[in-house]
C-alpha positions in Angstrom: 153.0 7.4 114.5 153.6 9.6 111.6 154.1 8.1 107.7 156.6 9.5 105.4 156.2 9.6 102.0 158.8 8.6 100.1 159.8 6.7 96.1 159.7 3.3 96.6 163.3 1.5 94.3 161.0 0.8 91.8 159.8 4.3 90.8 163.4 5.7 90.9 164.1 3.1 88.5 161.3 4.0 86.0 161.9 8.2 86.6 165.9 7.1 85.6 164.6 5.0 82.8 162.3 7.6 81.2 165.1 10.3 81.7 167.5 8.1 79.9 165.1 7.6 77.1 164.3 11.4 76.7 168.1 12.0 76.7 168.6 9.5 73.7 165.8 11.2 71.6 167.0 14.8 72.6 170.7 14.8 72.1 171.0 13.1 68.6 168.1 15.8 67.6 170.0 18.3 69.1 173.1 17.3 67.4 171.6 17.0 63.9 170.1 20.2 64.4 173.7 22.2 65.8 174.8 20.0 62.5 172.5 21.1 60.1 172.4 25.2 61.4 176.4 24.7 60.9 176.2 23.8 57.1 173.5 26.3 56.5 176.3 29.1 58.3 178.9 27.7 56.0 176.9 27.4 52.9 175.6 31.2 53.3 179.6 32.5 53.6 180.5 30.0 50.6 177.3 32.0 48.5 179.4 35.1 50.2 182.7 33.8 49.0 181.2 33.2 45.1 180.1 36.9 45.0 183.4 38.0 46.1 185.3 36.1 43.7 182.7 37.1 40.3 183.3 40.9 41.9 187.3 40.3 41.8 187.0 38.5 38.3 184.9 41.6 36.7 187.9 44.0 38.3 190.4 41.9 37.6 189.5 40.0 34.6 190.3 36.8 36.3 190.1 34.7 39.6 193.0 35.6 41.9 195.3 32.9 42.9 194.2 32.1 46.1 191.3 33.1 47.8 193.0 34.6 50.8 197.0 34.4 49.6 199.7 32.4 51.1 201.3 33.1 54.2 202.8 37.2 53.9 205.7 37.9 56.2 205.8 42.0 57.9 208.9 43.5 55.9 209.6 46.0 57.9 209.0 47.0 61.7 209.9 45.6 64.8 207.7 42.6 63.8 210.2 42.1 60.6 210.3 38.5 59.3 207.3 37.5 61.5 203.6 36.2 59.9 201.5 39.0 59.7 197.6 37.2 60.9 195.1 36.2 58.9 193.1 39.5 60.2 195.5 42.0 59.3 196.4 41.0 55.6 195.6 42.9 52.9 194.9 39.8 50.3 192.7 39.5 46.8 189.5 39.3 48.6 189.9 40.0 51.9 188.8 43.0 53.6 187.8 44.7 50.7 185.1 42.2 49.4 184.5 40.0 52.1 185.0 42.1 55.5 185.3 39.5 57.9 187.8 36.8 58.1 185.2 34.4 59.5 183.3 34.0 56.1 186.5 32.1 55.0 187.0 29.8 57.7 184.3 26.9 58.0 182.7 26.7 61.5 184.5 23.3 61.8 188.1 25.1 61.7 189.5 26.0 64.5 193.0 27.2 63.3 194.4 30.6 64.6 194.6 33.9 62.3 198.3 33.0 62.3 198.4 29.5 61.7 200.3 28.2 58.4 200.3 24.8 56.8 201.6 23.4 53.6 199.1 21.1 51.6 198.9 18.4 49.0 197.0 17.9 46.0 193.7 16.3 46.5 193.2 12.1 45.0 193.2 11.9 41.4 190.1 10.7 39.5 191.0 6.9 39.7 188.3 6.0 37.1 189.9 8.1 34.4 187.3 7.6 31.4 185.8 10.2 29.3 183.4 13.1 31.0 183.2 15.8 28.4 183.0 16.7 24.9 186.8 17.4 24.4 187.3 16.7 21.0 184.0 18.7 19.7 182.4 15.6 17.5 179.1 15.7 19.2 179.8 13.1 21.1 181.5 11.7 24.8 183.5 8.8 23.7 186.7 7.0 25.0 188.3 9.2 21.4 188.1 12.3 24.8 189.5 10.4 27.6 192.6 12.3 27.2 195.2 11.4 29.5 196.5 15.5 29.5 192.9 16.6 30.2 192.9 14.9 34.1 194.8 16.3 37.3 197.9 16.2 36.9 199.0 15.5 40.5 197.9 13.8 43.5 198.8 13.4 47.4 202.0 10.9 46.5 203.6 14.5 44.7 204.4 16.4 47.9 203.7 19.9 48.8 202.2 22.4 46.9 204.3 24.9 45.8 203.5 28.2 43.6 205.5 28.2 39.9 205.8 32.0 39.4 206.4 30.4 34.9 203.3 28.5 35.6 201.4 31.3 37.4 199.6 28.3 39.3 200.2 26.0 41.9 201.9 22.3 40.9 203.9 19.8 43.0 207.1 19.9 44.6 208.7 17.6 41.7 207.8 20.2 39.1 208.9 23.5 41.4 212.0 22.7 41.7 213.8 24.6 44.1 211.4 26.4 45.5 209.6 25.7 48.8 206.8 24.8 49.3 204.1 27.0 49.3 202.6 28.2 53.6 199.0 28.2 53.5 196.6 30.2 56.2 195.1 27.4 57.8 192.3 29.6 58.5 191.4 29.6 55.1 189.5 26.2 54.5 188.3 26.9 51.2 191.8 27.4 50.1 193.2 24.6 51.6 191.6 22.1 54.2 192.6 19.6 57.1 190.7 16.3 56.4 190.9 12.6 57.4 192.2 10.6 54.8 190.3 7.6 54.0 190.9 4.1 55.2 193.2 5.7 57.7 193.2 7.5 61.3 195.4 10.1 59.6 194.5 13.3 58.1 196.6 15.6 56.1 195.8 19.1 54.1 194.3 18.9 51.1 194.6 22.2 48.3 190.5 22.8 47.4 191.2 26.0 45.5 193.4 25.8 41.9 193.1 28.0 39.0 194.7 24.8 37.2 195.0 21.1 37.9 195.4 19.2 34.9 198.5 17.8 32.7 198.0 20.0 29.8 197.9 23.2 32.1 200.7 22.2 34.4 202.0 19.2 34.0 204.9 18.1 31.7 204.8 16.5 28.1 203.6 17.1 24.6 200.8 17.5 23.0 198.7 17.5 19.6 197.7 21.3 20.5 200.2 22.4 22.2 202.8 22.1 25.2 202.1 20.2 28.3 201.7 23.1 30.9 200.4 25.8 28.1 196.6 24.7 28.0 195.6 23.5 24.8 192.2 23.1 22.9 192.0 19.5 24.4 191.9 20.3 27.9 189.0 20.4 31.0 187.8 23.9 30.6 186.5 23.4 33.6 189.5 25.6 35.2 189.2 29.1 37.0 192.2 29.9 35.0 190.7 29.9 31.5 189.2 33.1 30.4 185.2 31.9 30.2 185.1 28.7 32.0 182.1 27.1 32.3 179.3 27.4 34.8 179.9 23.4 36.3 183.2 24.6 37.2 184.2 23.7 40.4 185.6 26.9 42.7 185.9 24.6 45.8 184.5 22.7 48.8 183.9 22.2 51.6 184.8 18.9 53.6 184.2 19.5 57.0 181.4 17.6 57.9 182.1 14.0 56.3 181.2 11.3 58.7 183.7 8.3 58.8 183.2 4.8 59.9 185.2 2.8 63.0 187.5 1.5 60.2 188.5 5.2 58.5 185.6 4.3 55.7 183.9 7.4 54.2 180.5 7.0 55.1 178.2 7.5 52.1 176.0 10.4 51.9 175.9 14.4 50.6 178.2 15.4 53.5 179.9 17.9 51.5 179.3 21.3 50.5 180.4 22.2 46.8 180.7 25.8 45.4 180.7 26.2 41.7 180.4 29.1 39.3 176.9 29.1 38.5 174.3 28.7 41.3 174.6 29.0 44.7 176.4 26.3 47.5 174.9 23.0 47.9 175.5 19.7 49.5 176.9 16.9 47.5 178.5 13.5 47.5 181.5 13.0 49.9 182.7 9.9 48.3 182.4 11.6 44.5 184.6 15.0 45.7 187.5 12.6 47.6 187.7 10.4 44.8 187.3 12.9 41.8 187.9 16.3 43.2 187.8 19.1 40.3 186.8 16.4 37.8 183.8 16.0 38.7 181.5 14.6 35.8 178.9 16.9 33.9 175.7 17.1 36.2 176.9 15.1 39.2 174.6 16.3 42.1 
């Protein structure tokens, strides 16, 4: 008689097991390492996206209003009326300082060339309380916790829209009749789909603004001015002003936030923040939902 060879149950079971084992160690490495390759992609085009914009600003003398430019219709043609794509437009920075459209969409968006979406303003600092040296005595008290210096609107204001007598972007409430402003969605650092907090939900959030606080566009008075005409009591920390500073925040990236069962924000330096001086870098997810352009003086 001839004997076979063959696995008994009991080895099947342990070659299953060990495979099992091997697959739990090598996926989450894998996926932390796709993960981490992503953010460096996206933190190389944001480095991309800052020499662009300090180009445009020594052309220009300014930032532009947007970092691609809201949604532009064909005027003529037999396309008349229709969006011209992402890939064709002729915009502040786009082709002519940054040649492909793929530096300005994170790897996380998916949207199409000719995708639009409206957007809200990002959450308002809830903490309030003084963060810089508005009042130039030498000293950050609650005397600069000016209620004019902090963004001036927040999701609960509606849709963005662009004030041509503001020359920035404001809320619905303060645009009156015009429409709300189309965004390319493929243009996450000018606006961004994200989840909102607490909530299966998400909605899109504006992450680029020359302005964002009462006294540039909001409405009021003030010691030094007009509500909505800057004044020397204001954040300078706006791309608007002539010489802001280098902790100015350009935008961010919010993409890669991880988010409990419950819609919590999971703590952790999820986010990728691009401000004037010095390249991209990770930073607090929590601090940018909750704070957004106010972010305090050497936050990391």
């Amino acid at each position: 008689m001839k004997t076979q060879k063959a696995f008994t149950l009991l080895e099947l079971l342990t070659v299953i097991a060990i495979i099992a084992i091997l697959a739990a160690i090598i996926v989450p490495v894998y996926s932390r390492t796709k993960d981490s390759a992503n953010r460096s992609s996206d933190i190389a085009n944001m480095n991309a996206l800052r020499s662009a914009l300090q180009l445009y600003r020594v052309d220009q003398g300014g930032y532009p209003p947007q970092i691609l430019g809201y949604a532009t219709l064909y005027s003529s043609g037999p396309s008349i009326g229709q969006t011209i794509p992402a890939t064709q437009l002729q915009s502040y920075l786009f082709p002519k300082r940054v040649q492909s459209i793929e530096t300005l969409r994170p790897i996380l968006n998916r949207a199409a060339p000719i995708a639009l979406t409206t957007a809200v303003f990002p959450n308002q600092d809830p903490n309030a309380g003084a963060i810089l040296d508005l009042n130039q005595d030498g000293a950050v008290t609650p005397a600069d916790d000016v209620a004019g210096a902090r963004q001036a609107y927040g999701p609960a204001d509606g849709n963005v829209c662009f004030s041509p007598v503001l020359q920035a972007v404001a809320a619905a409430a303060r645009c009156g009749s015009l429409t709300a402003a189309q965004f390319y969605s493929v243009s996450g650092y000018d606006v961004a789909n994200t989840r909102i907090v607490g909530s299966s939900s998400f909605r899109t959030e504006l992450r680029y603004a020359r302005f964002w606080t009462n006294y540039a566009i909001g409405t009021g008075s003030d010691p030094s001015g007009v509500y909505g005409q800057g004044g020397s009591f204001d954040d300078p920390r706006q791309l608007g002003y002539n010489d802001p500073p280098e902790d100015t925040l350009i935008t961010w990236n919010s993409y890669y936030r991880d988010f409990g069962s419950n819609g919590t924000l999971t703590p952790g330096r999820r986010d990728v923040a691009l401000f004037i001086g010095g390249s991209a870098r990770t930073f607090d997810s929590a601090a940018l939902n909750s704070r957004s352009w106010r972010q305090p003086r050497g936050t990391r």
